[in-house]
N, CA, C and O atoms as a printed pandas DataFrame, in Angstrom:
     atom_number atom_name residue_name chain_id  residue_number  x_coord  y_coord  z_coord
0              1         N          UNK        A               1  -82.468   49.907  125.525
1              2        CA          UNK        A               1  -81.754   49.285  124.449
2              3         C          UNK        A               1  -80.581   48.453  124.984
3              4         O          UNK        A               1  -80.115   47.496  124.366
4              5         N          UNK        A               2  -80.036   48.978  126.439
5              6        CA          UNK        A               2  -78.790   48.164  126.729
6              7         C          UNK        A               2  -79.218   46.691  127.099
7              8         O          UNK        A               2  -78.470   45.722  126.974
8              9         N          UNK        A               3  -80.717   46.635  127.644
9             10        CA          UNK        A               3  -80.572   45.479  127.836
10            11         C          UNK        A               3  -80.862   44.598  127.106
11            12         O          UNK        A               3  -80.534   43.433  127.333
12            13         N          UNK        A               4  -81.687   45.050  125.846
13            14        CA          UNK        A               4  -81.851   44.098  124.612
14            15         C          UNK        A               4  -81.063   43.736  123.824
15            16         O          UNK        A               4  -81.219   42.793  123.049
16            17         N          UNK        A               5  -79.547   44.847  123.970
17            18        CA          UNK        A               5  -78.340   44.039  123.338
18            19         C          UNK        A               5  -77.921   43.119  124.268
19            20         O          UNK        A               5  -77.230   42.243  123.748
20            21         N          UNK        A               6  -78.132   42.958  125.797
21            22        CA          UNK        A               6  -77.441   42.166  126.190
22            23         C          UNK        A               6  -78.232   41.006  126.545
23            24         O          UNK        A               6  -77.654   39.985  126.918
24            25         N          UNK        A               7  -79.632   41.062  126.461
25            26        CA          UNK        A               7  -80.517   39.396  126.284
26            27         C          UNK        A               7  -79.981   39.232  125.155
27            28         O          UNK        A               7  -79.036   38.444  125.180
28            29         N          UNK        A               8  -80.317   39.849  123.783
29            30        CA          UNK        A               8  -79.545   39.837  122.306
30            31         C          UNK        A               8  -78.200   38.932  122.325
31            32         O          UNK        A               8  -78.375   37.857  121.750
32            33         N          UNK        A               9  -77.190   39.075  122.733
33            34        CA          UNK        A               9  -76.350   38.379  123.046
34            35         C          UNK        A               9  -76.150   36.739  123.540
35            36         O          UNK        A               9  -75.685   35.786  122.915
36            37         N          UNK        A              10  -76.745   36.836  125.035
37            38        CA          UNK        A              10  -77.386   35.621  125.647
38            39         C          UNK        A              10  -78.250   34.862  124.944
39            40         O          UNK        A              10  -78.321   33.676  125.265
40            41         N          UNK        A              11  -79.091   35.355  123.844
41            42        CA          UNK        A              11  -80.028   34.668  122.914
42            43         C          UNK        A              11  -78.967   34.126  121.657
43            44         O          UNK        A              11  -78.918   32.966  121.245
44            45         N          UNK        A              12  -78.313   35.035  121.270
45            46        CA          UNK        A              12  -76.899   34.336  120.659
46            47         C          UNK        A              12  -76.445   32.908  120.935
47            48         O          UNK        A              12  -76.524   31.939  120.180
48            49         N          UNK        A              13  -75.854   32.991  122.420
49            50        CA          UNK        A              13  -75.368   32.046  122.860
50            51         C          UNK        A              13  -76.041   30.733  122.657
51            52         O          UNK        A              13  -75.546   29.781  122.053
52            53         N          UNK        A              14  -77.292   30.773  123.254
53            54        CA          UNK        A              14  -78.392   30.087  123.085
54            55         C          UNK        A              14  -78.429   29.194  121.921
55            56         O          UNK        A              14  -78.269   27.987  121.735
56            57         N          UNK        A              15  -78.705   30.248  121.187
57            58        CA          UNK        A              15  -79.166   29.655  119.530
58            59         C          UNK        A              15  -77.956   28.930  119.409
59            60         O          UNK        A              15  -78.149   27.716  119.346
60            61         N          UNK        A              16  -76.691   29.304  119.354
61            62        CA          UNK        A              16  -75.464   28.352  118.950
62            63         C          UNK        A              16  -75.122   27.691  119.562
63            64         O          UNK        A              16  -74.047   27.155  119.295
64            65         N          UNK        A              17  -75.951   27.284  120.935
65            66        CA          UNK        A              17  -75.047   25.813  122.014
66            67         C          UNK        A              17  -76.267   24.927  121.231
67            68         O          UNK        A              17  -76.082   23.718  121.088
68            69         N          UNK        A              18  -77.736   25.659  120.640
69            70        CA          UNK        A              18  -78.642   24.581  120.831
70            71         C          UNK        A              18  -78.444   24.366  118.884
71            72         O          UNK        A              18  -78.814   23.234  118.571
72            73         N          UNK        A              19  -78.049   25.051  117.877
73            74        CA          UNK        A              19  -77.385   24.693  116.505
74            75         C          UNK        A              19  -76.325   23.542  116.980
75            76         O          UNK        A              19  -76.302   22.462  116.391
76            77         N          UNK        A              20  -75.700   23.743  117.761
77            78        CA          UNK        A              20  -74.107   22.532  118.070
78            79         C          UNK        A              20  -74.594   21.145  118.296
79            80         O          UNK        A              20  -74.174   20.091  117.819
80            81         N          UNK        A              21  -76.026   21.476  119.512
81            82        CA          UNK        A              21  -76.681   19.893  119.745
82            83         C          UNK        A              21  -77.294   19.377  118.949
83            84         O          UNK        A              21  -77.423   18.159  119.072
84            85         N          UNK        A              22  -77.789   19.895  118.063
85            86        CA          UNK        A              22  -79.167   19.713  117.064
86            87         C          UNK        A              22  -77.734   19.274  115.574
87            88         O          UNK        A              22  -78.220   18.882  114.513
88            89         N          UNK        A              23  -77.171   19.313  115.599
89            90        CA          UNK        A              23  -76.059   18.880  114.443
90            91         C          UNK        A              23  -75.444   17.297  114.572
91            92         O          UNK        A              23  -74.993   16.612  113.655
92            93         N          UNK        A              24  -75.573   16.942  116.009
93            94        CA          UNK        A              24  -75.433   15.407  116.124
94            95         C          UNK        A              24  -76.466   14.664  116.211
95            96         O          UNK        A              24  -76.610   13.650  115.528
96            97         N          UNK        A              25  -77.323   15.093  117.082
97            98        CA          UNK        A              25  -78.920   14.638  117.538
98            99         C          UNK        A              25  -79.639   14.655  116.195
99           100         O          UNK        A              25  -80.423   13.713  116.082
100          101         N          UNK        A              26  -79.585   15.412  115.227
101          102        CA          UNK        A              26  -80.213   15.654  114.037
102          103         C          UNK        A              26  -79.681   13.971  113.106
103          104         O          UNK        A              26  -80.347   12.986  112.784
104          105         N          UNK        A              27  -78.177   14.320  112.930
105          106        CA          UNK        A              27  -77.792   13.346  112.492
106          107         C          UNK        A              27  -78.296   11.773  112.582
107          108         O          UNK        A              27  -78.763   11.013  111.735
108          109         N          UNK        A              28  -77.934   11.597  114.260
109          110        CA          UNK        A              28  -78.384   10.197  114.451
110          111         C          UNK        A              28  -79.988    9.855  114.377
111          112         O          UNK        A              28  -80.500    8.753  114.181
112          113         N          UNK        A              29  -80.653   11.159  114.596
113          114        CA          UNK        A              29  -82.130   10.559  114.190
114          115         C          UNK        A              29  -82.507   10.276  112.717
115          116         O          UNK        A              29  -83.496    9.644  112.347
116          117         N          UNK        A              30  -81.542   10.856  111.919
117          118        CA          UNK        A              30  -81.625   10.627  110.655
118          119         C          UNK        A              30  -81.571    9.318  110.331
119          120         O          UNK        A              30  -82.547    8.723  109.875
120          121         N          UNK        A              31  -80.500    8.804  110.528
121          122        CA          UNK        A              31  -79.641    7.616  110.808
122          123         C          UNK        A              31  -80.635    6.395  111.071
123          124         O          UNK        A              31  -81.051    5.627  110.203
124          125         N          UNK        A              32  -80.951    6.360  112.497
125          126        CA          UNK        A              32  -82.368    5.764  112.918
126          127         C          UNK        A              32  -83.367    5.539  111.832
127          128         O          UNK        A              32  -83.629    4.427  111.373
128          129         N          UNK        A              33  -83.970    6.789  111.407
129          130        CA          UNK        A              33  -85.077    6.570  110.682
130          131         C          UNK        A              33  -84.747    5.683  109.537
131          132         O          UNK        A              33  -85.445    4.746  109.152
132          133         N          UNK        A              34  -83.561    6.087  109.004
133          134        CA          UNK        A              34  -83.623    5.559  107.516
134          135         C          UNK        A              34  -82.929    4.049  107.499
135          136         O          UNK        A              34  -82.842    3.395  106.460
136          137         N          UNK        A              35  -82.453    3.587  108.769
137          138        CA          UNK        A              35  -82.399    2.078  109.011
138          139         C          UNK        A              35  -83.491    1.366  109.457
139          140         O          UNK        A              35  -83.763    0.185  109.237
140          141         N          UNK        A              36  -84.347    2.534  110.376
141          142        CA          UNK        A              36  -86.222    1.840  110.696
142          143         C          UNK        A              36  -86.754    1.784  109.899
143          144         O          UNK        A              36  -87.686    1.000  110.077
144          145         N          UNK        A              37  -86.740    2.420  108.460
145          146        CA          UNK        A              37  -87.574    2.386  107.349
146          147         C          UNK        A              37  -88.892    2.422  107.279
147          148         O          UNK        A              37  -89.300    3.516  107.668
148          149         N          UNK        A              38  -89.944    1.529  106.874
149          150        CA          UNK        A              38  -91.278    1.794  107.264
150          151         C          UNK        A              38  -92.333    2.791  106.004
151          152         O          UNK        A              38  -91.975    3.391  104.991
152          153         N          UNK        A              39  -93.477    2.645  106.520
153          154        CA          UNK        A              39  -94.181    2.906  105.646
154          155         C          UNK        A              39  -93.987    4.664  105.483
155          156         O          UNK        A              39  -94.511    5.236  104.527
156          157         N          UNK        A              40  -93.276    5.340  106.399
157          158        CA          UNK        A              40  -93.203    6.904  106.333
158          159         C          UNK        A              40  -91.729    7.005  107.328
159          160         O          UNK        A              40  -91.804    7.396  108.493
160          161         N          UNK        A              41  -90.747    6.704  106.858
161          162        CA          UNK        A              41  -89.652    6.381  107.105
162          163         C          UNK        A              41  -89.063    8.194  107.410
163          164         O          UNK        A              41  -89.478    8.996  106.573
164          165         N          UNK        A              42  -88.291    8.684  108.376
165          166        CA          UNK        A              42  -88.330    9.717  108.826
166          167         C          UNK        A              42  -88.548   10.087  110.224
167          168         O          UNK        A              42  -87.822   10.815  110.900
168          169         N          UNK        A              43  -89.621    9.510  110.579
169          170        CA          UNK        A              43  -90.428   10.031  111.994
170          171         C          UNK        A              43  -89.516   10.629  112.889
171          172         O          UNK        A              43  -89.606   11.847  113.043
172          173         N          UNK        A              44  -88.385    9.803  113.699
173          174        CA          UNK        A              44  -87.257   10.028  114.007
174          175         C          UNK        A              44  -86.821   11.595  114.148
175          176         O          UNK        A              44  -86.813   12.164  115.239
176          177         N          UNK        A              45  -86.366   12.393  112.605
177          178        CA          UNK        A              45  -85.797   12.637  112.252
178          179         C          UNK        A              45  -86.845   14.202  112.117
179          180         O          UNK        A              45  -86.366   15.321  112.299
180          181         N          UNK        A              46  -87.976   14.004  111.848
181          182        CA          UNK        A              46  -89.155   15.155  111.907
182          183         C          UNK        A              46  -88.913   15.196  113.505
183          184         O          UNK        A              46  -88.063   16.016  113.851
184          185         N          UNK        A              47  -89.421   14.569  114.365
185          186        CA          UNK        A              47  -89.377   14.771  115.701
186          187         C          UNK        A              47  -88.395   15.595  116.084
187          188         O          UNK        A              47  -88.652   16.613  116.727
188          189         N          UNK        A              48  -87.269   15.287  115.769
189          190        CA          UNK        A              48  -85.932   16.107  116.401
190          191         C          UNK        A              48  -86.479   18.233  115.826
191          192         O          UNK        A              48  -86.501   19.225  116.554
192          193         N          UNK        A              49  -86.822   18.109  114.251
193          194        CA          UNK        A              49  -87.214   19.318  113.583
194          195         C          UNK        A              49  -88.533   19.498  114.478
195          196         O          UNK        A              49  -88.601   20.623  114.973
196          197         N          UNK        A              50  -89.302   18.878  114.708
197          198        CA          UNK        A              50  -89.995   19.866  115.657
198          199         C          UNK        A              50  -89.580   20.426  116.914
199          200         O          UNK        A              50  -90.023   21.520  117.262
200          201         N          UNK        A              51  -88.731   19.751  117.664
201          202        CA          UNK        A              51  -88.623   19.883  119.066
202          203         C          UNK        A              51  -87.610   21.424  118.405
203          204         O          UNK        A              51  -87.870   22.566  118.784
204          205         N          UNK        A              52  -86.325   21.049  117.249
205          206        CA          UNK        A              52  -85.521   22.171  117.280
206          207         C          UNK        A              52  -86.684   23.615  116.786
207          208         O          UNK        A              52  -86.211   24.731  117.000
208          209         N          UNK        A              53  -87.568   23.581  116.401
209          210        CA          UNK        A              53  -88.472   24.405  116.308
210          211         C          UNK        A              53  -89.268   25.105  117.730
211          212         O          UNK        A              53  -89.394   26.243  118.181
212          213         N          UNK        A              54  -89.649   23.912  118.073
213          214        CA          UNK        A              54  -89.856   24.540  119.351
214          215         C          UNK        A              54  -88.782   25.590  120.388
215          216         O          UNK        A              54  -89.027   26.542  121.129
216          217         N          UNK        A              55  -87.472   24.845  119.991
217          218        CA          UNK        A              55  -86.525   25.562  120.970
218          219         C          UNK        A              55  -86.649   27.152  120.335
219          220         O          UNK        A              55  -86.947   28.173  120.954
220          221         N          UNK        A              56  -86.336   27.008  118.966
221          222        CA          UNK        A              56  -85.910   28.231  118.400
222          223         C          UNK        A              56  -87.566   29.216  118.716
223          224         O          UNK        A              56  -87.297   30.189  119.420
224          225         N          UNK        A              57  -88.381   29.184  118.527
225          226        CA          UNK        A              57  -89.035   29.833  119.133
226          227         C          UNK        A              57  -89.297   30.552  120.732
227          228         O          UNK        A              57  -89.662   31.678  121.071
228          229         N          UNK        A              58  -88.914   29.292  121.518
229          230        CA          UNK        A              58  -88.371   30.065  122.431
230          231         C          UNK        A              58  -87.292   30.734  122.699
231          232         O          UNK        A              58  -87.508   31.777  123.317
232          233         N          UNK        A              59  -86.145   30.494  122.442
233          234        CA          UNK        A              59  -85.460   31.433  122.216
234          235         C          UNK        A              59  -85.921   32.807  121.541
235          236         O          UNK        A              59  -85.745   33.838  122.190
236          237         N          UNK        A              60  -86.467   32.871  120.344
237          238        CA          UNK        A              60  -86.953   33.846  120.215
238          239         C          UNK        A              60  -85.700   34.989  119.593
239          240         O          UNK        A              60  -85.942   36.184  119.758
240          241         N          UNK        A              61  -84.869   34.741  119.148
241          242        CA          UNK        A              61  -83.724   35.143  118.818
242          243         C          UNK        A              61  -84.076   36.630  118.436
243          244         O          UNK        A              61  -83.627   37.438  119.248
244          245         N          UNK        A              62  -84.460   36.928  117.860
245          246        CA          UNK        A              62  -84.996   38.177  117.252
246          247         C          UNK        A              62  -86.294   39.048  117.737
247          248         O          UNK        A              62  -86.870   39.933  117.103
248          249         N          UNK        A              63  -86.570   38.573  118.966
249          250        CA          UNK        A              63  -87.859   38.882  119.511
250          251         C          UNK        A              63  -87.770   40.575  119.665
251          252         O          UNK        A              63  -88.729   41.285  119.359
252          253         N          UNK        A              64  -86.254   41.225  120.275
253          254        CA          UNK        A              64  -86.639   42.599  120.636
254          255         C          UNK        A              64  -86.597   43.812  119.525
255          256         O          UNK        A              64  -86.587   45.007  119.822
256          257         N          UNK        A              65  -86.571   43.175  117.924
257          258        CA          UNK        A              65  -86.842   43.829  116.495
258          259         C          UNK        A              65  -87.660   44.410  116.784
259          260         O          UNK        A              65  -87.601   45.605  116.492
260          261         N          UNK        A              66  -88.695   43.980  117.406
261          262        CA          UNK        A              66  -90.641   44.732  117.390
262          263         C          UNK        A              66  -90.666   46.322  118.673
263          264         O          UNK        A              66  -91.520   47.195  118.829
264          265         N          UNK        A              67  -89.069   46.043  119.489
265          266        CA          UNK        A              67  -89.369   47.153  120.019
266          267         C          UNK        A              67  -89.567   48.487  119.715
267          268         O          UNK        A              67  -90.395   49.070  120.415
268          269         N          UNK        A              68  -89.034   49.089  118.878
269          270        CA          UNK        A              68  -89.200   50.139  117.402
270          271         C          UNK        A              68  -90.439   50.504  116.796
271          272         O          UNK        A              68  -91.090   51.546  116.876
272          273         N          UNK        A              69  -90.657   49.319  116.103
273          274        CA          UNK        A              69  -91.427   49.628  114.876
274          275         C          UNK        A              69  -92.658   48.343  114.948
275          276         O          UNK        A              69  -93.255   47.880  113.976
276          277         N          UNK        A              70  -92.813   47.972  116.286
277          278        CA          UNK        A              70  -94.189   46.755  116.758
278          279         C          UNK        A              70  -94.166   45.587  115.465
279          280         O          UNK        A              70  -93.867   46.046  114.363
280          281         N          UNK        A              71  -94.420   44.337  115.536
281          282        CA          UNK        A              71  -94.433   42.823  115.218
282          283         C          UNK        A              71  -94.875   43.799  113.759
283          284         O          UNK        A              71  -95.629   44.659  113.305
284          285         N          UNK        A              72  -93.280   42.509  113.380
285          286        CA          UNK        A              72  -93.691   42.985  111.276
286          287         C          UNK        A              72  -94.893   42.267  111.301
287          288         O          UNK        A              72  -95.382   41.798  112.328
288          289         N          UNK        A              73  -95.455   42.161  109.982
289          290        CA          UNK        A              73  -96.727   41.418  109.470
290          291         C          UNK        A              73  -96.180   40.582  108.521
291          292         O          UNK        A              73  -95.020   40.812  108.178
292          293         N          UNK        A              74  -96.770   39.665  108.031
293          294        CA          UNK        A              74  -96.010   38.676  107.004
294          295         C          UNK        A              74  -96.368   39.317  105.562
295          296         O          UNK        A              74  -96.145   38.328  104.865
296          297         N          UNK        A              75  -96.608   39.911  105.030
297          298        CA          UNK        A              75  -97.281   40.750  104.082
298          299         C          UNK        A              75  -96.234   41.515  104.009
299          300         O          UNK        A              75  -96.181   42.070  102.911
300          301         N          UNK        A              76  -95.142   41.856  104.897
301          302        CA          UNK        A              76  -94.181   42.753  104.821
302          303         C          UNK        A              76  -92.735   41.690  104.964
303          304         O          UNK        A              76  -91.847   42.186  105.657
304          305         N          UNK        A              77  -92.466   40.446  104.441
305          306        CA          UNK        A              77  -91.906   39.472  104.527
306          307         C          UNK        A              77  -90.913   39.384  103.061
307          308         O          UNK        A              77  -91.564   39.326  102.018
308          309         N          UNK        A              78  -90.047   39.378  102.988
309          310        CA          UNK        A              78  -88.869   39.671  101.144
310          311         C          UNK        A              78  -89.383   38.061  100.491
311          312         O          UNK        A              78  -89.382   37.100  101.259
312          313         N          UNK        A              79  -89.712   37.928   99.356
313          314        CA          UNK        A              79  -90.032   37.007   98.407
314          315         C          UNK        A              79  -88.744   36.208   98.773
315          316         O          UNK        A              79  -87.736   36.874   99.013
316          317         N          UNK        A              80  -88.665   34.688   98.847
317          318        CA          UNK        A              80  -87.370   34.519   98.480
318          319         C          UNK        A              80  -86.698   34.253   99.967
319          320         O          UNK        A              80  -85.594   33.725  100.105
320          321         N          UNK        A              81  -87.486   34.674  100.998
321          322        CA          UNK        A              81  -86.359   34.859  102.637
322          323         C          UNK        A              81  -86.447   33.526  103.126
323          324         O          UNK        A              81  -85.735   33.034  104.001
324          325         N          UNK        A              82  -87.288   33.025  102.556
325          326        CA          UNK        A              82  -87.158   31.586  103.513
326          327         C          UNK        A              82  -86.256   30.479  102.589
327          328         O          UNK        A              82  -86.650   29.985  101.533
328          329         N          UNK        A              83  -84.892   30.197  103.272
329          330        CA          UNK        A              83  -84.274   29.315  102.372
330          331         C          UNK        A              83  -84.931   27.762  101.932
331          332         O          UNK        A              83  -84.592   27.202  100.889
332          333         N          UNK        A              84  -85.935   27.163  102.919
333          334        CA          UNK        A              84  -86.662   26.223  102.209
334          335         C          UNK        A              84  -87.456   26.476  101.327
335          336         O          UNK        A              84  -87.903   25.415  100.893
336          337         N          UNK        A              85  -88.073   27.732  100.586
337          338        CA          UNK        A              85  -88.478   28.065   99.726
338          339         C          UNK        A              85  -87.754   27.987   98.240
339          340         O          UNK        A              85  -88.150   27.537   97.165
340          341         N          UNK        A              86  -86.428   28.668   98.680
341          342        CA          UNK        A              86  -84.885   28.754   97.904
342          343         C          UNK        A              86  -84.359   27.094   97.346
343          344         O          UNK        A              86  -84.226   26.651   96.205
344          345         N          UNK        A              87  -84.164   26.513   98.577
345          346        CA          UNK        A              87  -84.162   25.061   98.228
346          347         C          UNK        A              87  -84.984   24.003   97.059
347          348         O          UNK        A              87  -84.574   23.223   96.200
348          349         N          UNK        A              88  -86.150   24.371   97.461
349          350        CA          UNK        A              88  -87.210   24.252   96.702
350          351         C          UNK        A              88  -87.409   24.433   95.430
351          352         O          UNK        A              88  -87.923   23.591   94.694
352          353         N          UNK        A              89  -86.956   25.713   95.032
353          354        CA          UNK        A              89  -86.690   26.019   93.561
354          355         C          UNK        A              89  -85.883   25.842   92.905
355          356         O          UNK        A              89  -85.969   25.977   91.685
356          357         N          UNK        A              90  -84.804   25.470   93.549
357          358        CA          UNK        A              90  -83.666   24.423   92.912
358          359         C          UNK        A              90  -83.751   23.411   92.401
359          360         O          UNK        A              90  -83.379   23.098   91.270
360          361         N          UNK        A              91  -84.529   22.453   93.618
361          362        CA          UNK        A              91  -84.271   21.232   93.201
362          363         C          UNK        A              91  -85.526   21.135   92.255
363          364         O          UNK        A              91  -85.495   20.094   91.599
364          365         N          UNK        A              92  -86.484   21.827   92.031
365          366        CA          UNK        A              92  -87.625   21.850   91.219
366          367         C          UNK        A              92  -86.757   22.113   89.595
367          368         O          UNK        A              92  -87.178   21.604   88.556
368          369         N          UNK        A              93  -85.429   23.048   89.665
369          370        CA          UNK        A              93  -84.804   23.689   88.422
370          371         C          UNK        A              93  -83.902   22.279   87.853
371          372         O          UNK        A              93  -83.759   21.973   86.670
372          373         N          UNK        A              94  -83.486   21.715   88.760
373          374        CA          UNK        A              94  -82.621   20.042   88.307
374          375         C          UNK        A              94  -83.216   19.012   88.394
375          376         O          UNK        A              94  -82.815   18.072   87.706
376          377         N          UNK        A              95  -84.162   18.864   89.107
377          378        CA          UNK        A              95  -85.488   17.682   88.322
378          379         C          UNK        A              95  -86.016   18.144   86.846
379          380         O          UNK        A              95  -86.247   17.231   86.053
380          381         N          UNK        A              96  -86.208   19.387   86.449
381          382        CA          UNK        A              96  -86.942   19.718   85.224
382          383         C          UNK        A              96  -85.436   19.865   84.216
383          384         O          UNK        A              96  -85.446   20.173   83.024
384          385         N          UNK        A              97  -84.459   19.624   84.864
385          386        CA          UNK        A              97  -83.451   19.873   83.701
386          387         C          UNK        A              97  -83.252   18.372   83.355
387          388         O          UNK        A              97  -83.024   17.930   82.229
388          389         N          UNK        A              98  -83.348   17.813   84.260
389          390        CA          UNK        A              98  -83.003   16.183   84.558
390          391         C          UNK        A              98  -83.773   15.700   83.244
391          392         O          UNK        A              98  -83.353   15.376   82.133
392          393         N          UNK        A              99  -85.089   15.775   83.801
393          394        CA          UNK        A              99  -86.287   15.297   82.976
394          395         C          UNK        A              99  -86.293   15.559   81.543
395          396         O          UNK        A              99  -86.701   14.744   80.716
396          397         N          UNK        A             100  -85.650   17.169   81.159
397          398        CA          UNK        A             100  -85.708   17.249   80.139
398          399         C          UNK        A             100  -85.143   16.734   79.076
399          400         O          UNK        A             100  -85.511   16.495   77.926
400          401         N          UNK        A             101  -83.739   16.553   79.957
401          402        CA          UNK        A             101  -82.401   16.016   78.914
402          403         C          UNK        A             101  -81.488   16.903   78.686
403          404         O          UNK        A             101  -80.582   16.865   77.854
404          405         N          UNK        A             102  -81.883   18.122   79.838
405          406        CA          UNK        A             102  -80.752   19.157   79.255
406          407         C          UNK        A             102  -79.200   19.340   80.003
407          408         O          UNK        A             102  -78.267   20.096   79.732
408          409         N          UNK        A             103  -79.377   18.256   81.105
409          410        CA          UNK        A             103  -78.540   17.789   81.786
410          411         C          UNK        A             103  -77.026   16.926   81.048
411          412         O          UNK        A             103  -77.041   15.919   80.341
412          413         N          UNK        A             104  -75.850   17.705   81.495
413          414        CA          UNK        A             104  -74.794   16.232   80.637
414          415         C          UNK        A             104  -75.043   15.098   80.758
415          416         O          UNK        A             104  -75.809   14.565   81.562
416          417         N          UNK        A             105  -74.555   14.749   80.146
417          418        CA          UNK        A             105  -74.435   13.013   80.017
418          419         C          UNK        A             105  -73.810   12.463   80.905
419          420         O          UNK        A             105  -74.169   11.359   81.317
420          421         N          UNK        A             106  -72.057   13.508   81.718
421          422        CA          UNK        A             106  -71.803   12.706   82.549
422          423         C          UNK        A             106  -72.244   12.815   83.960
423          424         O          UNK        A             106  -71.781   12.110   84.857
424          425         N          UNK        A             107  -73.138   13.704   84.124
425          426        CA          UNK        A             107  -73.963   14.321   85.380
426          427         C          UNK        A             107  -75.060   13.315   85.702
427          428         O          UNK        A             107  -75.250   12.706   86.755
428          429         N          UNK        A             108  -75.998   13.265   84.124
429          430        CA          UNK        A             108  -76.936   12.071   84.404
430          431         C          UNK        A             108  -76.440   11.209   84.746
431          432         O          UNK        A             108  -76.911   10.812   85.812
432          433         N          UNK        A             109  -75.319   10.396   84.219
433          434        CA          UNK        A             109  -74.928    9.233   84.227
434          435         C          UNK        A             109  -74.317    8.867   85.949
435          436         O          UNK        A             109  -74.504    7.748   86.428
436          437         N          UNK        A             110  -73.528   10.068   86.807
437          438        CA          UNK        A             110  -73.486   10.135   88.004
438          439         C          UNK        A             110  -74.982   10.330   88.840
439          440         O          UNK        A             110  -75.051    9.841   89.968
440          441         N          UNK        A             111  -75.990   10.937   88.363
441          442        CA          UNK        A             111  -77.373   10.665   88.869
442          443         C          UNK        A             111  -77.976    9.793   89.024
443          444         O          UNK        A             111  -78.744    9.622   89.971
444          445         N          UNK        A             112  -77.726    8.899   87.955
445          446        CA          UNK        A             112  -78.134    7.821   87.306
446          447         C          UNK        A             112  -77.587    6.649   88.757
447          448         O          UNK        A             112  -78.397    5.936   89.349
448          449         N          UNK        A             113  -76.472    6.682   89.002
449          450        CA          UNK        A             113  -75.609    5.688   89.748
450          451         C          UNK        A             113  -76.318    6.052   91.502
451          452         O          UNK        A             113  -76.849    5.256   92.277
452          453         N          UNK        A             114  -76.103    7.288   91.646
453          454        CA          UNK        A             114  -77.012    7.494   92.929
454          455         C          UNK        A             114  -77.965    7.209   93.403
455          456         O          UNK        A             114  -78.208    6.903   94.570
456          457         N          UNK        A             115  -78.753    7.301   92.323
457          458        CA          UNK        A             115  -80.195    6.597   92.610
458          459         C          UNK        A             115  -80.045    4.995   92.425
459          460         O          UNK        A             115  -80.819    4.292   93.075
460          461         N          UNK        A             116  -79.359    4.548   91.814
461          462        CA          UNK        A             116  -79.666    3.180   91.451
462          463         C          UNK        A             116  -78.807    2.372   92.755
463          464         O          UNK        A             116  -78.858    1.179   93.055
464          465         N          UNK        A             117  -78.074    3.393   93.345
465          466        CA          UNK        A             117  -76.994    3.270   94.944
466          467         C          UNK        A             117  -78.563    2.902   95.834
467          468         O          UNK        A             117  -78.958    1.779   96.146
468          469         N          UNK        A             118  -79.156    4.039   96.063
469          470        CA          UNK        A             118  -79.653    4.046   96.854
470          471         C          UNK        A             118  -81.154    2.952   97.468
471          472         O          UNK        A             118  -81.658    2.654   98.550
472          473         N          UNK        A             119  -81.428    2.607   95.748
473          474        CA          UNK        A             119  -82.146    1.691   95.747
474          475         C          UNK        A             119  -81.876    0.463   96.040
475          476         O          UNK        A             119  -82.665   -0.345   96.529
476          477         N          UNK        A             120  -80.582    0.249   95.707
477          478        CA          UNK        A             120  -80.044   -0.836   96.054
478          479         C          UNK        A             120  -80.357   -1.172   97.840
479          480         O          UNK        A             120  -80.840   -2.165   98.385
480          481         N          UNK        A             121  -79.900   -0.015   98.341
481          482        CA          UNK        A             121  -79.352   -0.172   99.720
482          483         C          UNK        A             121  -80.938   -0.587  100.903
483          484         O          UNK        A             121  -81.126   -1.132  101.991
484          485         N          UNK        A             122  -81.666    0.007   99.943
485          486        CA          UNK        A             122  -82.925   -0.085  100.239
486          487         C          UNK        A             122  -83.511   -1.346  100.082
487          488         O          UNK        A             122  -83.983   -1.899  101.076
488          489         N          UNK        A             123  -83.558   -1.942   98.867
489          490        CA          UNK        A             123  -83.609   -3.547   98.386
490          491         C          UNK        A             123  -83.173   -4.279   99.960
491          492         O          UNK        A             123  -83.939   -4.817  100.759
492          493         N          UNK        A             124  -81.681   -4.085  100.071
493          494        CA          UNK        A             124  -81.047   -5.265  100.725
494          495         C          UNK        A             124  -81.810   -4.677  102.399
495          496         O          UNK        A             124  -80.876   -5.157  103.042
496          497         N          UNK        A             125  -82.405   -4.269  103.128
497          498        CA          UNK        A             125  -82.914   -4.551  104.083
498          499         C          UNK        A             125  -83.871   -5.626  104.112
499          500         O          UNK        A             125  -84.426   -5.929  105.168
C-alpha cells in the first residue's frame, strides 16, 4: 500500500502539470479552429482532447483502486458520474425552456444578442 500512495501521489503531480498544459494548448487550438473555420470547424481543438485523453489514460490516475476489490465493471458505474453526461442535461433543460417560452424575456432577449453576436462574427470572415 506504501507504494501505491506514493506512485498515487506522483500520478497527482502528473495529472496537474499535464491539466496546467492542456489549459493553454486547449485554448489556442480552440482559437485556431474557430478562425480556420471550414466545413467541420474544430479539428484543432478535438486533436488536443484526444491526445489529453491519451495522456490521462496513461497516467492512469486511479489505476491502483483495483488493488482491493479487482477492475470495477461499468454496470457498477453511479448514473449521473460522468459530467459530460451532466452537461448534457442541462443544456438539453435551457434549449427546451428556450424553445418553449418559459424563459424571461430579458434572458431571451440576452440569448437572442449572443447568437445574433456570433453569427455575425461568422458572416464577416
Amino acid at each position: 500500500m506504501i507504494r501505491d500512495v506514493a506512485v498515487f501521489q506522483v500520478k497527482l503531480v502528473a495529472d496537474g502539470i499535464l491539466d496546467l498544459l492542456f489549459v493553454p494548448i486547449s485554448l489556442g487550438a480552440a482559437i485556431v479552429s474557430l478562425m480556420k473555420g471550414g466545413p467541420r470547424p474544430g479539428t484543432e481543438f478535438y486533436d488536443v482532447l484526444r491526445l489529453g485523453r491519451r495522456g490521462e489514460r496513461w497516467i492512469n490516475l486511479f489505476g491502483a483502486a483495483s488493488q482491493l476489490h479487482g477492475p470495477e465493471s461499468d454496470d457498477r458505474s453511479l448514473p449521473g458520474e460522468d459530467i459530460d453526461k451532466l452537461v448534457a442535461k442541462i443544456e438539453s433543460f435551457v434549449v427546451d425552456e428556450y424553445r418553449s417560452g418559459r424563459v424571461t424575456a430579458q434572458a431571451k432577449e440576452k440569448f437572442d444578442r449572443a447568437i445574433a453576436a456570433m453569427r455575425d462574427r461568422n458572416r464577416g470572415r
